[in-house]
PDBQT receptor file of N, H, CA, C and O in Angstrom, charges set to zero:
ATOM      1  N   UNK A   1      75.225 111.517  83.277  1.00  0.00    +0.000 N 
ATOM      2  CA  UNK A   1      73.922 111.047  83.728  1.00  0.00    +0.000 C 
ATOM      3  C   UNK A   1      73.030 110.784  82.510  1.00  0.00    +0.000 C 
ATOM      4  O   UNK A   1      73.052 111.628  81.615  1.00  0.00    +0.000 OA
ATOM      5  N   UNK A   2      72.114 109.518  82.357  1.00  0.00    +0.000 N 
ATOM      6  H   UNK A   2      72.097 108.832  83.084  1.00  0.00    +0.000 HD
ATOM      7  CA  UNK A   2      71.422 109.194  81.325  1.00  0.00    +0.000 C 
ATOM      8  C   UNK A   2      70.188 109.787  81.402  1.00  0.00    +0.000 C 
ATOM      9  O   UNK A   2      69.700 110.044  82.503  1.00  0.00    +0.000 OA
ATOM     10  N   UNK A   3      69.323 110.171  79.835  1.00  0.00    +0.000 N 
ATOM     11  H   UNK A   3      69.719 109.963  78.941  1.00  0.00    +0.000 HD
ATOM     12  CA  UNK A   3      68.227 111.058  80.164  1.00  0.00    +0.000 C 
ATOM     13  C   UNK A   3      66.896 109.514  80.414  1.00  0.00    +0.000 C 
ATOM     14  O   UNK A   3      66.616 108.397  79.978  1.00  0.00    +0.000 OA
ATOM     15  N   UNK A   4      66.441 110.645  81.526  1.00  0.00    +0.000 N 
ATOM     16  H   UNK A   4      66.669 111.552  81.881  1.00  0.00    +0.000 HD
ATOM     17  CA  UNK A   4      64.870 109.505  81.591  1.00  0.00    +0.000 C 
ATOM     18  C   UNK A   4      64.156 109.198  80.602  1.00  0.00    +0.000 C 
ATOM     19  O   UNK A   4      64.098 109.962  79.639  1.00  0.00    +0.000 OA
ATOM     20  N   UNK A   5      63.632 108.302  80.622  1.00  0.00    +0.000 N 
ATOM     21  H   UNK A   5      63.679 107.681  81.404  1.00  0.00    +0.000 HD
ATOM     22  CA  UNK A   5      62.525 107.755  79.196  1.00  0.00    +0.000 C 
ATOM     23  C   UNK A   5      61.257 108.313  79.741  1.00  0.00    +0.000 C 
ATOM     24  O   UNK A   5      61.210 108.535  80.951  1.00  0.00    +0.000 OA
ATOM     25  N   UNK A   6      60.231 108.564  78.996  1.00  0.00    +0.000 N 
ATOM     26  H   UNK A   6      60.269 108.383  78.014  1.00  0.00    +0.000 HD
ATOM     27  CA  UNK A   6      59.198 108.661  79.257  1.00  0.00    +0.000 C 
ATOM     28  C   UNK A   6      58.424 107.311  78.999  1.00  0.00    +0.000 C 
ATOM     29  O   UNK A   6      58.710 106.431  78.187  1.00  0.00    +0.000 OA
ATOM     30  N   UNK A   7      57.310 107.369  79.942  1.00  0.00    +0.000 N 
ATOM     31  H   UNK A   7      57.077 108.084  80.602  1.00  0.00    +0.000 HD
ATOM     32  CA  UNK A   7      56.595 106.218  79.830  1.00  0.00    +0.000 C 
ATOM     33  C   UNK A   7      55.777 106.556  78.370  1.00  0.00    +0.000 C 
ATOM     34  O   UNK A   7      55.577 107.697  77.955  1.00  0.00    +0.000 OA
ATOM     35  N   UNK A   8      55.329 105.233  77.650  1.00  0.00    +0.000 N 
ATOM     36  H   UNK A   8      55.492 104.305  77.986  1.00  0.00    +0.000 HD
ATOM     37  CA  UNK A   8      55.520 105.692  76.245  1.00  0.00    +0.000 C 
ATOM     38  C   UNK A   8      53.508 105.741  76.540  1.00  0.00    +0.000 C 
ATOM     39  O   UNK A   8      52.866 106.379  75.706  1.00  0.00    +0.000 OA
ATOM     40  N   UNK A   9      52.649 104.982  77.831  1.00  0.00    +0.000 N 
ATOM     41  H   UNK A   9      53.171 104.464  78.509  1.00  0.00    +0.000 HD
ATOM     42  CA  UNK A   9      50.928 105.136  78.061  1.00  0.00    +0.000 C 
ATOM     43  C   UNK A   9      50.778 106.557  78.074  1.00  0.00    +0.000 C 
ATOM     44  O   UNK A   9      50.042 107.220  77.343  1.00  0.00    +0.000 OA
ATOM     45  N   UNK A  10      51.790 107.092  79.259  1.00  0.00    +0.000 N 
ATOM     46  H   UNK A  10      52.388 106.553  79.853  1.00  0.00    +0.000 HD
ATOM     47  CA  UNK A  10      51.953 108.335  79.766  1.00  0.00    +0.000 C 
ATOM     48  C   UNK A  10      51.854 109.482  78.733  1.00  0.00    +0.000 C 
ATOM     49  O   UNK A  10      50.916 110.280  78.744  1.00  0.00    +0.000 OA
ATOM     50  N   UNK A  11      53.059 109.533  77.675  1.00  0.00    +0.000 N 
ATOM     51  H   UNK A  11      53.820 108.885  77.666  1.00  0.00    +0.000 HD
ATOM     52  CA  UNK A  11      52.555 110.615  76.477  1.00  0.00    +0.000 C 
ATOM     53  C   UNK A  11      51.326 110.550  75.772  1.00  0.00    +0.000 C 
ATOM     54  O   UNK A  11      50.683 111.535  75.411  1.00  0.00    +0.000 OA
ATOM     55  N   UNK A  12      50.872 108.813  75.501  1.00  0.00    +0.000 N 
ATOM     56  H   UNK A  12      51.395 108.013  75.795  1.00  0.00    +0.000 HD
ATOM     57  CA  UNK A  12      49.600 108.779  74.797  1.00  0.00    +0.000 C 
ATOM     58  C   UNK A  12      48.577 109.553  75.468  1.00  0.00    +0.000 C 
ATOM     59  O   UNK A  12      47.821 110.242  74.782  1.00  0.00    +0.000 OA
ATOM     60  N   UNK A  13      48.489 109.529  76.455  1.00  0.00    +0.000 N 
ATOM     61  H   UNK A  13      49.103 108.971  77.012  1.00  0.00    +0.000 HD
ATOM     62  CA  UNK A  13      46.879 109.873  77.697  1.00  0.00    +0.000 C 
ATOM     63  C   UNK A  13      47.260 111.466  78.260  1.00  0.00    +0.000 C 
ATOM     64  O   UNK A  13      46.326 112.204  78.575  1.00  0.00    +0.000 OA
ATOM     65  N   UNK A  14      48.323 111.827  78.340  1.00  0.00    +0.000 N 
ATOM     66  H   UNK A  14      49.082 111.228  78.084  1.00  0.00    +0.000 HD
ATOM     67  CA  UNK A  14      48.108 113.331  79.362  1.00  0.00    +0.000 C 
ATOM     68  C   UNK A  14      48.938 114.034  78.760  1.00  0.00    +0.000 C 
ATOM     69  O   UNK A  14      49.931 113.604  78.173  1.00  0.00    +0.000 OA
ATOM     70  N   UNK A  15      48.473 115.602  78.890  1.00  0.00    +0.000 N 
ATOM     71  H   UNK A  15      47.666 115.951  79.367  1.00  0.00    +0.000 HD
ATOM     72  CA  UNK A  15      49.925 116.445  78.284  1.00  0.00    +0.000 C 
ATOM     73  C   UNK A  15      49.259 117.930  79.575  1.00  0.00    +0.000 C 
ATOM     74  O   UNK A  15      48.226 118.273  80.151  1.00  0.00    +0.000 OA
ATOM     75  N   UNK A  16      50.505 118.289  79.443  1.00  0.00    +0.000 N 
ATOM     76  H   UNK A  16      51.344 118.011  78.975  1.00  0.00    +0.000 HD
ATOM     77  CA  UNK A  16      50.408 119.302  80.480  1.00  0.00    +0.000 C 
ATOM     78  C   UNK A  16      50.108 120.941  79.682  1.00  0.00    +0.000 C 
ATOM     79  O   UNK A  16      50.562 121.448  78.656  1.00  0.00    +0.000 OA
ATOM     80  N   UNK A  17      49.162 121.398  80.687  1.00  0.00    +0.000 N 
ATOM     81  H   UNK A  17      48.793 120.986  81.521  1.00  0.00    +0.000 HD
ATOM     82  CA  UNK A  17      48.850 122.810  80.131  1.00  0.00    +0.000 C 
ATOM     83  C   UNK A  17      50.360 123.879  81.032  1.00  0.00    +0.000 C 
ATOM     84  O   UNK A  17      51.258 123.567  81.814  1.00  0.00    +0.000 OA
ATOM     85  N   UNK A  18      49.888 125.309  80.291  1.00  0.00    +0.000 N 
ATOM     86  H   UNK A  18      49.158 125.562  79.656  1.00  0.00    +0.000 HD
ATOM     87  CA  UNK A  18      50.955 126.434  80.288  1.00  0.00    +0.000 C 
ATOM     88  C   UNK A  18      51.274 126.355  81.823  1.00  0.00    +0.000 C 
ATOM     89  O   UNK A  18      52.412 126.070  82.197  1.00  0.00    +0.000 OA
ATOM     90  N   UNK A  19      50.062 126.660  82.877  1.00  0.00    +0.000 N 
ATOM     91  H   UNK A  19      49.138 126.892  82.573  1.00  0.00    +0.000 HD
ATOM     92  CA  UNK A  19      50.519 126.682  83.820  1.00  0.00    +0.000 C 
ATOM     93  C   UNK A  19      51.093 125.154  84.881  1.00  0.00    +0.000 C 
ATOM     94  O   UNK A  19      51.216 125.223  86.104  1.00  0.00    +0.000 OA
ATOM     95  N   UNK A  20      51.277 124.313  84.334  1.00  0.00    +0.000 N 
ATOM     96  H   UNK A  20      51.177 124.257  83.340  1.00  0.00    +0.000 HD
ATOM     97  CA  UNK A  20      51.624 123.066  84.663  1.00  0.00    +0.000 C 
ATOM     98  C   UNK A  20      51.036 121.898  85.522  1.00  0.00    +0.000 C 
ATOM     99  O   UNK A  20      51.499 121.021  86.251  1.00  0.00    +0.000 OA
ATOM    100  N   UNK A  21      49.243 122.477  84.909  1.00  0.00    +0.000 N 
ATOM    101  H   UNK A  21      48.867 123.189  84.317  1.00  0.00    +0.000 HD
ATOM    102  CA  UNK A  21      48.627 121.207  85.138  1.00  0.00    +0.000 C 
ATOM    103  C   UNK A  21      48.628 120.280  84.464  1.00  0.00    +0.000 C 
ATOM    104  O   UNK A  21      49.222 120.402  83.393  1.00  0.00    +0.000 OA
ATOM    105  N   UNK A  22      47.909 118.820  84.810  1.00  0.00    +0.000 N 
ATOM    106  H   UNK A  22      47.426 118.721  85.681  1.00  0.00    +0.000 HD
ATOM    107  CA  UNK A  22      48.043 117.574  83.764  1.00  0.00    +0.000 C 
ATOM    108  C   UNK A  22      46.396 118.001  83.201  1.00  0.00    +0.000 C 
ATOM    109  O   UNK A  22      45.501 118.638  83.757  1.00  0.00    +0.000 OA
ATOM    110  N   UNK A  23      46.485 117.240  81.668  1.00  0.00    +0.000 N 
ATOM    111  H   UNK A  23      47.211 116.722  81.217  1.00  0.00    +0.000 HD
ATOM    112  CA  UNK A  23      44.771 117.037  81.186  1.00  0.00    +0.000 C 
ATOM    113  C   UNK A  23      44.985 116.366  80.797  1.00  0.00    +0.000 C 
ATOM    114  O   UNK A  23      45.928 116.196  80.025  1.00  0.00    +0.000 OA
ATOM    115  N   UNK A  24      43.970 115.438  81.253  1.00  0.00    +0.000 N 
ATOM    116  H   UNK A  24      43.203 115.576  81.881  1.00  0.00    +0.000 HD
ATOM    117  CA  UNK A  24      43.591 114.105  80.681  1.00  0.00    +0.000 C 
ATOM    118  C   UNK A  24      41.667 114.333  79.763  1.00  0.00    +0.000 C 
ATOM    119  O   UNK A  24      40.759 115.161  79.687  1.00  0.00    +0.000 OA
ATOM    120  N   UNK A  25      42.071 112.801  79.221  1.00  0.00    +0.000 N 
ATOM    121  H   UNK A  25      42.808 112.128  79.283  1.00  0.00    +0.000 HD
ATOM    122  CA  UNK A  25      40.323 113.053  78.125  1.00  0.00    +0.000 C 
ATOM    123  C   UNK A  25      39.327 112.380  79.693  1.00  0.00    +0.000 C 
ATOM    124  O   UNK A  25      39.792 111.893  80.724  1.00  0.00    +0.000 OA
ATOM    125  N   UNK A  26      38.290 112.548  79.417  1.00  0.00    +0.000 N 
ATOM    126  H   UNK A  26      37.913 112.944  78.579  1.00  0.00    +0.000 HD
ATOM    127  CA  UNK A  26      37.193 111.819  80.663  1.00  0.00    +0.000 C 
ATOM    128  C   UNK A  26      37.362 110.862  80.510  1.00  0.00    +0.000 C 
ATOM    129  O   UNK A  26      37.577 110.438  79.375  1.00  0.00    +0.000 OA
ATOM    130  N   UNK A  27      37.338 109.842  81.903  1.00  0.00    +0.000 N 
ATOM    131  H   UNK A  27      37.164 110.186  82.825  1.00  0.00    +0.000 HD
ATOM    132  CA  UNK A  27      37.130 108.853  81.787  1.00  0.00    +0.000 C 
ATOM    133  C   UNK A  27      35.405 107.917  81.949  1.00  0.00    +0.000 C 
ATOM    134  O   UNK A  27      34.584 108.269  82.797  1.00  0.00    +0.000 OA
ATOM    135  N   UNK A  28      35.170 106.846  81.059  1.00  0.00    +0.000 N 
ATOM    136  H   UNK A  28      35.837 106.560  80.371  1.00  0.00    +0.000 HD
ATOM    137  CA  UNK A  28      33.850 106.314  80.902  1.00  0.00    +0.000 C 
ATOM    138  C   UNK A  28      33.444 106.513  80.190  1.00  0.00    +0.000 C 
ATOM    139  O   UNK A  28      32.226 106.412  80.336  1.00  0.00    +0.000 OA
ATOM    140  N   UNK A  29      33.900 106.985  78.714  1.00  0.00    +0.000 N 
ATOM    141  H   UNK A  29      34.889 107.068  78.595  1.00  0.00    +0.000 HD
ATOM    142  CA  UNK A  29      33.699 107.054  77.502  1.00  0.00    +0.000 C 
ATOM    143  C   UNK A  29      33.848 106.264  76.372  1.00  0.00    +0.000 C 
ATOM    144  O   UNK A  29      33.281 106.461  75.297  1.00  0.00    +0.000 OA
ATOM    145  N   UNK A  30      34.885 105.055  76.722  1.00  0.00    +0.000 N 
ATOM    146  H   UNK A  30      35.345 104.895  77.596  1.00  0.00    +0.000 HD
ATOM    147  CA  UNK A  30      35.215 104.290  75.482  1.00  0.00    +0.000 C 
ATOM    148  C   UNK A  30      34.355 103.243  74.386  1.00  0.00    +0.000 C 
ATOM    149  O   UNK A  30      34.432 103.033  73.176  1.00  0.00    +0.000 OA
ATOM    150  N   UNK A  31      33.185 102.522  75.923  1.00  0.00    +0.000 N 
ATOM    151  H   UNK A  31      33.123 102.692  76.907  1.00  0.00    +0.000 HD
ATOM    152  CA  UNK A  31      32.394 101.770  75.142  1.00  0.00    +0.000 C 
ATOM    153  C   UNK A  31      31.527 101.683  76.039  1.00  0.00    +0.000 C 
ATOM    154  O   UNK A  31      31.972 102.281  77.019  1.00  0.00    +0.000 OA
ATOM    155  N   UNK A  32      30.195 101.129  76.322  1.00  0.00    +0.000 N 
ATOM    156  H   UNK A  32      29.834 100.644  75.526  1.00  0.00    +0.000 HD
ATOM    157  CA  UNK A  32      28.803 101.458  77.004  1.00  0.00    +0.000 C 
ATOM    158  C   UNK A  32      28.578 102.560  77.135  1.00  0.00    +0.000 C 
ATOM    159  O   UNK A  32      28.913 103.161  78.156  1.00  0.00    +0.000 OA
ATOM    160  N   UNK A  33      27.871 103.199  76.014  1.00  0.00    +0.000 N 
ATOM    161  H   UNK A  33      27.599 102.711  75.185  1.00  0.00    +0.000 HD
ATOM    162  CA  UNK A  33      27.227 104.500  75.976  1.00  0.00    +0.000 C 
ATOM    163  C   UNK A  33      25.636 104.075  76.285  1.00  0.00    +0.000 C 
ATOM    164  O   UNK A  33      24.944 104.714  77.078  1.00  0.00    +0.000 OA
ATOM    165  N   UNK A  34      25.246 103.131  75.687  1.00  0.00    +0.000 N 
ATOM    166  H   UNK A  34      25.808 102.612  75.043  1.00  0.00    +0.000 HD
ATOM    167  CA  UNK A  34      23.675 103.338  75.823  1.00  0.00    +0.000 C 
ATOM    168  C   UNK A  34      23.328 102.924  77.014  1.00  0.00    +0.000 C 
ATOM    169  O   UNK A  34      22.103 102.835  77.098  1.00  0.00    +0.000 OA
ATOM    170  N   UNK A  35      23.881 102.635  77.968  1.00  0.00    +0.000 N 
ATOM    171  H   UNK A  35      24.876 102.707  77.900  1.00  0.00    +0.000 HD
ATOM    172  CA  UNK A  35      23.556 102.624  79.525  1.00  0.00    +0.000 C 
ATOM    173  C   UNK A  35      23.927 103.900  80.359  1.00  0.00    +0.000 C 
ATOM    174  O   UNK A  35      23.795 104.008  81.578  1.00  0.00    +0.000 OA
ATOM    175  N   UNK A  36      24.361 104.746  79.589  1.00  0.00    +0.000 N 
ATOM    176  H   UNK A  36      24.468 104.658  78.598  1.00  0.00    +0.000 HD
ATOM    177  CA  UNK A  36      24.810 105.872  80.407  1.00  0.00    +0.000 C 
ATOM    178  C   UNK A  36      23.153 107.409  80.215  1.00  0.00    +0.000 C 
ATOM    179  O   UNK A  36      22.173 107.496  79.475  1.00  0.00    +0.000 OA
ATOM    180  N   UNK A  37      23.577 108.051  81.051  1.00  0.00    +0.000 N 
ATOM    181  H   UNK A  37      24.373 107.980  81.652  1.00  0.00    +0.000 HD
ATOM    182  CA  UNK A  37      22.124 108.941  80.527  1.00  0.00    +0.000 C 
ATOM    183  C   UNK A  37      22.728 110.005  79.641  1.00  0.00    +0.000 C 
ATOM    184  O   UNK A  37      23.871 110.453  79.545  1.00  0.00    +0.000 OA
ATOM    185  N   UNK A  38      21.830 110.209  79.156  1.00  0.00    +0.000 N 
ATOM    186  H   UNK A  38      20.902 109.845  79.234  1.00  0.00    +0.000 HD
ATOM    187  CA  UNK A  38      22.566 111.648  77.741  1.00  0.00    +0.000 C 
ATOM    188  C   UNK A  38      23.374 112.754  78.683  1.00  0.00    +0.000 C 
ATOM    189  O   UNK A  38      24.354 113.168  78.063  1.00  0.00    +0.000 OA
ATOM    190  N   UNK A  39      23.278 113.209  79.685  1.00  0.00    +0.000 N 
ATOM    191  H   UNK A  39      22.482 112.872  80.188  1.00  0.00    +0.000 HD
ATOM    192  CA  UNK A  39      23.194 114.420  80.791  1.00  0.00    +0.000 C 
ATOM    193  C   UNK A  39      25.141 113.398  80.885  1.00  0.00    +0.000 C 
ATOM    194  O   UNK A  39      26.148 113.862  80.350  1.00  0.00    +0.000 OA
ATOM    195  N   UNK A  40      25.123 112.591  81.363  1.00  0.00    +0.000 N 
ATOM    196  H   UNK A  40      24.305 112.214  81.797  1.00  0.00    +0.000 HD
ATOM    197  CA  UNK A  40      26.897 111.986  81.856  1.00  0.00    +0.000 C 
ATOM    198  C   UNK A  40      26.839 112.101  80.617  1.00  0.00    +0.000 C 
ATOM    199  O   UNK A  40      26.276 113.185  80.463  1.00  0.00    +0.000 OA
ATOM    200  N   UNK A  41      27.175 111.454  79.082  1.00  0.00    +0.000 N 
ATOM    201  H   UNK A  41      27.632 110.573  79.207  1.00  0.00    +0.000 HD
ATOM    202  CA  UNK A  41      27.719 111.731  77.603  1.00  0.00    +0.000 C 
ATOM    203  C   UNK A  41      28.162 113.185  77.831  1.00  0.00    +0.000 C 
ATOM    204  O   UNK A  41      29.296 113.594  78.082  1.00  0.00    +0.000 OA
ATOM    205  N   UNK A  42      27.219 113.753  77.713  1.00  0.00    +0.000 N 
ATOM    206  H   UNK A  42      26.298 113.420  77.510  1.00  0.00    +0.000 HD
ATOM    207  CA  UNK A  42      27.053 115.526  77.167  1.00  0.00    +0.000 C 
ATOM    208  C   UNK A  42      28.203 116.098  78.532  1.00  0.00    +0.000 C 
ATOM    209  O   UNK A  42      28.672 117.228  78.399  1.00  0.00    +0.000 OA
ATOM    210  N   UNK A  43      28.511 115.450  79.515  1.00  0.00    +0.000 N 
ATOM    211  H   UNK A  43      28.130 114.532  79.623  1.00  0.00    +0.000 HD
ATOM    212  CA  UNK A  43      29.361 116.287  81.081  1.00  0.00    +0.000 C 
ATOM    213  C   UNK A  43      30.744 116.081  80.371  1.00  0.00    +0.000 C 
ATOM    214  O   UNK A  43      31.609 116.913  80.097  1.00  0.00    +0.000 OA
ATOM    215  N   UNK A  44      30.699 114.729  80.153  1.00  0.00    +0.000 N 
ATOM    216  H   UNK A  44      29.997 114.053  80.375  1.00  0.00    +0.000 HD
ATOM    217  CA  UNK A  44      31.938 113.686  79.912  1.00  0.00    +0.000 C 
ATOM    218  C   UNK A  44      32.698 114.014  78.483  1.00  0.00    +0.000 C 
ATOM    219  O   UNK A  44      33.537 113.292  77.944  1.00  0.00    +0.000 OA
ATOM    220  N   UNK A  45      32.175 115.341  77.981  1.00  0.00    +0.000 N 
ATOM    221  H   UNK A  45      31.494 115.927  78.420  1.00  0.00    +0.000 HD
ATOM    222  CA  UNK A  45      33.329 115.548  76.495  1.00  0.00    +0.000 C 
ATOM    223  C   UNK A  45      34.056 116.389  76.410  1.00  0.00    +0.000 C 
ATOM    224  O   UNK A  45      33.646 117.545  76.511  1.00  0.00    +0.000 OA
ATOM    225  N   UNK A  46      35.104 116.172  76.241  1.00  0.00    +0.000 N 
ATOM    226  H   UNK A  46      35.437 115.233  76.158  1.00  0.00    +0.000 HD
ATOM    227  CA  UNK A  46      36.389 116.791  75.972  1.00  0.00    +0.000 C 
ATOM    228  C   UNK A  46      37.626 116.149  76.919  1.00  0.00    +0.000 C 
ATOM    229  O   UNK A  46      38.078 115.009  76.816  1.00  0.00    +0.000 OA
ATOM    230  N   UNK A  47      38.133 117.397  78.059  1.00  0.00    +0.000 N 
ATOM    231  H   UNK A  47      37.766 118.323  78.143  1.00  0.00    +0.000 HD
ATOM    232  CA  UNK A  47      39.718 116.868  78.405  1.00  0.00    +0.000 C 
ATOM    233  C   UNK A  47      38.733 117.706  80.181  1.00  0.00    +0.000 C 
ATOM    234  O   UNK A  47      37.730 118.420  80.218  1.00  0.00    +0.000 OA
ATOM    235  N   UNK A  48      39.393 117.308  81.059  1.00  0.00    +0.000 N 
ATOM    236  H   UNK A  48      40.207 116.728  81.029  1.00  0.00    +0.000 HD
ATOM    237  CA  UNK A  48      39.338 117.315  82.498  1.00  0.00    +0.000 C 
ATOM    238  C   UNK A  48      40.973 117.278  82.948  1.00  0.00    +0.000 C 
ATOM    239  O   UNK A  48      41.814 116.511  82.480  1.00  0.00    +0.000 OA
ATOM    240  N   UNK A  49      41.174 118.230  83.899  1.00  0.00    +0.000 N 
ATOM    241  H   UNK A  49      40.490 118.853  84.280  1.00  0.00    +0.000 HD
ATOM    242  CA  UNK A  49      42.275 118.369  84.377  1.00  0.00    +0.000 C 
ATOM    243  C   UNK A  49      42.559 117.113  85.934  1.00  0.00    +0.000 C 
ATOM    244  O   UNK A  49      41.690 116.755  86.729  1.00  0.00    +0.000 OA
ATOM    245  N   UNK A  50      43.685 116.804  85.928  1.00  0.00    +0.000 N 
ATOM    246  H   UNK A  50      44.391 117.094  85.282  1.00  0.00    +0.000 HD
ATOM    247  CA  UNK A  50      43.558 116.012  87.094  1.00  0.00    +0.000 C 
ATOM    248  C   UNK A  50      44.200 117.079  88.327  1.00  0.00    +0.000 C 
ATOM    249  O   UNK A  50      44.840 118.128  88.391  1.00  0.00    +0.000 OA
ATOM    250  N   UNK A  51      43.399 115.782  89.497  1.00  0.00    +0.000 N 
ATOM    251  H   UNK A  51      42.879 114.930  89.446  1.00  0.00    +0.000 HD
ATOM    252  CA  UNK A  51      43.226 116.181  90.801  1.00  0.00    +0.000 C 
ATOM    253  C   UNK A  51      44.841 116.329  91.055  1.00  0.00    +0.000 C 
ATOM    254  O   UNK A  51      45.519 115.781  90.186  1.00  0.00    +0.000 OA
ATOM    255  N   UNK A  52      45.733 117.131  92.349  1.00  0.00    +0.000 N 
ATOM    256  H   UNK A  52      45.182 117.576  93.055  1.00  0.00    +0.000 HD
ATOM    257  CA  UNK A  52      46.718 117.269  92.079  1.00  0.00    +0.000 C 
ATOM    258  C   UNK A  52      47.215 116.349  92.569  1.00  0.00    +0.000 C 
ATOM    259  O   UNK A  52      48.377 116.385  92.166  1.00  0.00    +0.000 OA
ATOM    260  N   UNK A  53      47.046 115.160  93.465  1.00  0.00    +0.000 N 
ATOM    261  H   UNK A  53      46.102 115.131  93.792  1.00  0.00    +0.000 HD
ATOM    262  CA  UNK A  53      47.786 113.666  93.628  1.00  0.00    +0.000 C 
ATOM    263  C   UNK A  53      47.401 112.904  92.689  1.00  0.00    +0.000 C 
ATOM    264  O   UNK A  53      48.140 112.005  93.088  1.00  0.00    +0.000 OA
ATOM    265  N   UNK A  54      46.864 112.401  91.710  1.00  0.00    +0.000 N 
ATOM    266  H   UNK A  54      46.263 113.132  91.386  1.00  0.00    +0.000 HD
ATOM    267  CA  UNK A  54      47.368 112.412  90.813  1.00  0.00    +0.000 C 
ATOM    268  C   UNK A  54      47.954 112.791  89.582  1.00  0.00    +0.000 C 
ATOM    269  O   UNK A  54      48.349 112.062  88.672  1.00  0.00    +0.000 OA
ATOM    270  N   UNK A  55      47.961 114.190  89.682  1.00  0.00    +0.000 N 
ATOM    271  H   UNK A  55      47.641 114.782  90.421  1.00  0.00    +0.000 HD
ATOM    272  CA  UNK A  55      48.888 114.729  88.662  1.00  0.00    +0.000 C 
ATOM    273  C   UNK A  55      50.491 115.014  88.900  1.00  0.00    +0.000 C 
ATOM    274  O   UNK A  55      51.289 115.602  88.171  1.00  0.00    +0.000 OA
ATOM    275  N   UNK A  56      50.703 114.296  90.371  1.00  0.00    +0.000 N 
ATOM    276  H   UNK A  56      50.055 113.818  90.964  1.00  0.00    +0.000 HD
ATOM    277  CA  UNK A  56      52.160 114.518  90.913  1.00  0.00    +0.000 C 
ATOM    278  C   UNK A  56      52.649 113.118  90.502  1.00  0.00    +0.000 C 
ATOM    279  O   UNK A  56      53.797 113.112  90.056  1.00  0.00    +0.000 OA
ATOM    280  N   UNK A  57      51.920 111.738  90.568  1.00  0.00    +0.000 N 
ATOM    281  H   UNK A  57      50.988 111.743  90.931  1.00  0.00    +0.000 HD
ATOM    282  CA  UNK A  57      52.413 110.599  89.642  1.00  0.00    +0.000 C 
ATOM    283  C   UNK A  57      52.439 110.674  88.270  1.00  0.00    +0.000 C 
ATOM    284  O   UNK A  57      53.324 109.945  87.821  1.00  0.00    +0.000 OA
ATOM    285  N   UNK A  58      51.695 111.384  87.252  1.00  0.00    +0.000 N 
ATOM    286  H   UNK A  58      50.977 111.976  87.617  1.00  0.00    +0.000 HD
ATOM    287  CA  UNK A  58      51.688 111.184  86.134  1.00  0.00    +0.000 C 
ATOM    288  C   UNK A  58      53.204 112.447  85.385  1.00  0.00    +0.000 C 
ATOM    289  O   UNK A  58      53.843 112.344  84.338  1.00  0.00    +0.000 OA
ATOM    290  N   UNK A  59      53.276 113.479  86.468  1.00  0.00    +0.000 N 
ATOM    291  H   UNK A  59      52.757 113.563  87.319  1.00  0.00    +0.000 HD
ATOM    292  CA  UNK A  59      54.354 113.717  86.167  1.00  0.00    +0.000 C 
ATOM    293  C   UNK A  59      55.803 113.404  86.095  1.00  0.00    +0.000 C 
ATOM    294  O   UNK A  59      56.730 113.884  85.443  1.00  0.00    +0.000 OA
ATOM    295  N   UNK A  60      55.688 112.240  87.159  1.00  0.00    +0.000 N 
ATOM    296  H   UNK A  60      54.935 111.850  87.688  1.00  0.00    +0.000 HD
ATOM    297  CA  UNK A  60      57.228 111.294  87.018  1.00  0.00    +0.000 C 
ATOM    298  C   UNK A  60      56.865 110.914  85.773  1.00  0.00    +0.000 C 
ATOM    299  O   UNK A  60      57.698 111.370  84.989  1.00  0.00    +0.000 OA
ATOM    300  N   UNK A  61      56.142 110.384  85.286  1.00  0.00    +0.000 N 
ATOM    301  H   UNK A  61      55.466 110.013  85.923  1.00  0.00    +0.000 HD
ATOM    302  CA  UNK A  61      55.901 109.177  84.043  1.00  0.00    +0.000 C 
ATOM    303  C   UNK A  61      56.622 110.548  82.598  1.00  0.00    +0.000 C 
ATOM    304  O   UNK A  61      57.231 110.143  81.608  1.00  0.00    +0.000 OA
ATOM    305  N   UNK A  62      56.366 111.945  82.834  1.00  0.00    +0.000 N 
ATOM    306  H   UNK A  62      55.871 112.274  83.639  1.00  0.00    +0.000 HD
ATOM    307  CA  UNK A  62      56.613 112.415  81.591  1.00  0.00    +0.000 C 
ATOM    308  C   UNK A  62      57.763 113.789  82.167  1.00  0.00    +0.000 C 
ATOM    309  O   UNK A  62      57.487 114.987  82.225  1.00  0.00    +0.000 OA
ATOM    310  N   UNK A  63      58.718 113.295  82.436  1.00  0.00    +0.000 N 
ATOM    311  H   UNK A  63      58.941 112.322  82.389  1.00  0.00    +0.000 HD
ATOM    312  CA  UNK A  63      59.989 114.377  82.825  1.00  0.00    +0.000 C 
ATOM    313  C   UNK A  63      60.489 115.585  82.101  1.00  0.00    +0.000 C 
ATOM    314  O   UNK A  63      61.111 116.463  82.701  1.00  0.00    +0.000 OA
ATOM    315  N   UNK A  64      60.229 115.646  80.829  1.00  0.00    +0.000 N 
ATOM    316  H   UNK A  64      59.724 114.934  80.342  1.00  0.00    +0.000 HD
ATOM    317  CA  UNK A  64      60.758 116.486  80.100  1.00  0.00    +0.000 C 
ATOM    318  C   UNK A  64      59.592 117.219  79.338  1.00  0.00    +0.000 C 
ATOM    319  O   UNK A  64      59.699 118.285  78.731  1.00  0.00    +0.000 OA
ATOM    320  N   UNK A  65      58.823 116.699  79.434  1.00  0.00    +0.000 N 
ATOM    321  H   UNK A  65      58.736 115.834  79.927  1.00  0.00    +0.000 HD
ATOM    322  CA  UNK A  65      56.584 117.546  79.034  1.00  0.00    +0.000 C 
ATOM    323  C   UNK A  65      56.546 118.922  79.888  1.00  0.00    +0.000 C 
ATOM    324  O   UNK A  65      55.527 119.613  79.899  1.00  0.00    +0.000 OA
TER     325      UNK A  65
C-alpha cells in the first residue's frame, strides 16, 4: 500500500496540538487593517483552534501530523 501525500496548503496553515486538535493562525489578518477596529486586531493575534467539522476535513489533508 502507497503512503498518502499530504496536501502541501494543508502543512503550511494547520498543525495539530498534543491532544489532537487542529490550530490554525486567525483569519482577517493579512491585509485591510485600517478598516478594522483596534479591539478585532488586538482579538485576532496569534493561533485559534478549529471548530470540530472543520478540523475533521483538515485532518484528511495531513495523515501522518
Amino acid at each position: 500500500m502507497p503512503k498518502l501525500k499530504t496536501k502541501a496548503g494543508a502543512k503550511k496553515r494547520f498543525r495539530l496540538t498534543a491532544s489532537g486538535k487542529v490550530r490554525a493562525s486567525q483569519s482577517g489578518k493579512q491585509h485591510g487593517m485600517i478598516k478594522r477596529s483596534n479591539k478585532q486586531i488586538r482579538n485576532k493575534r496569534g493561533t485559534t483552534t478549529l471548530c470540530a467539522s472543520d478540523a475533521k476535513i483538515v485532518k484528511k489533508f495531513i495523515p501522518y501530523a
